[in-house]
N, C-alpha and C positions, 0 to 999 in steps of 0.2 A: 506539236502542241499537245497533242496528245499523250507522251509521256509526258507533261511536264505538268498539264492537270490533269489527272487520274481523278473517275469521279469519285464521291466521296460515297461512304457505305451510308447507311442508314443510321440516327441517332434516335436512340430512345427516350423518351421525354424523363424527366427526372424529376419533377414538381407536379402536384395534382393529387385528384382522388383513387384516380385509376391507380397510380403508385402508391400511393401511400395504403390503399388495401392489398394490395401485391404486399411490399413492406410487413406492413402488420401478421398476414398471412406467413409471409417468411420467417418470420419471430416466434410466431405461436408454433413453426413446424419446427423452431432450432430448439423451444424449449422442451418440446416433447422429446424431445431427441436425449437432450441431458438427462441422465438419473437426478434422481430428486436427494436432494438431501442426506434422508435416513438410509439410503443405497450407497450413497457414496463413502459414508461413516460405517461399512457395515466391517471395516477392520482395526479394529481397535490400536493397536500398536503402532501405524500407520502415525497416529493421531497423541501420542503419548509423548512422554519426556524419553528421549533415547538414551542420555547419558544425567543421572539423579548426582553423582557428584561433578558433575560438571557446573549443573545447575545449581547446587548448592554452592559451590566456589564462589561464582558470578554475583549471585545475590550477596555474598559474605563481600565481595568485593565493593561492590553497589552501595551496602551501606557503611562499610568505611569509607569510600569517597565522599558520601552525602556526608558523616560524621566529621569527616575534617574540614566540610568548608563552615561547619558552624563551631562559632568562636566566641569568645566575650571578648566586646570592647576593651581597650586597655584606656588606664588612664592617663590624665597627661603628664609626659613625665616632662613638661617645664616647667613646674615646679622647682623641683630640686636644681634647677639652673638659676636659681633666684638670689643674688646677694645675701650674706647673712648680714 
């Protein structure tokens, strides 16, 4: 029987105040930990357009697409299917 229930370990509660400032604590030490912003930005190239005609392609592309899905209505041609 005693392989068969092995006691169990110990669980640690996971709701509460005692956690939830643990938690909190955890957070404020994960932020400190990340550079800030202006550290993380500090290489510019990094952060730029790699390829300028690639990017100009894409856009040229972009607005020929948006350019052919606008159209003018046609009119109706049943008209001219009308008896003279």
């Amino acid at each position: 029987m005693d392989t068969l229930g092995a006691a169990k370990g110990h669980r640690k509660p996971k709701a509460g105040a005692k956690v939830n400032k643990q938690k909190r604590k955890a957070f404020e030490k994960q932020k400190k930990a990340q550079p800030s912003l202006a550290e993380q930005r500090k290489n510019p190239k990094a952060f730029g357009v790699a390829k300028a005609g690639r990017a100009r392609k894409t856009i040229k592309r972009n607005l020929d697409r948006a350019h052919r899905k606008e159209h003018v209505q046609q009119q109706d041609c049943g008209l001219w299917l009308l008896p003279l």
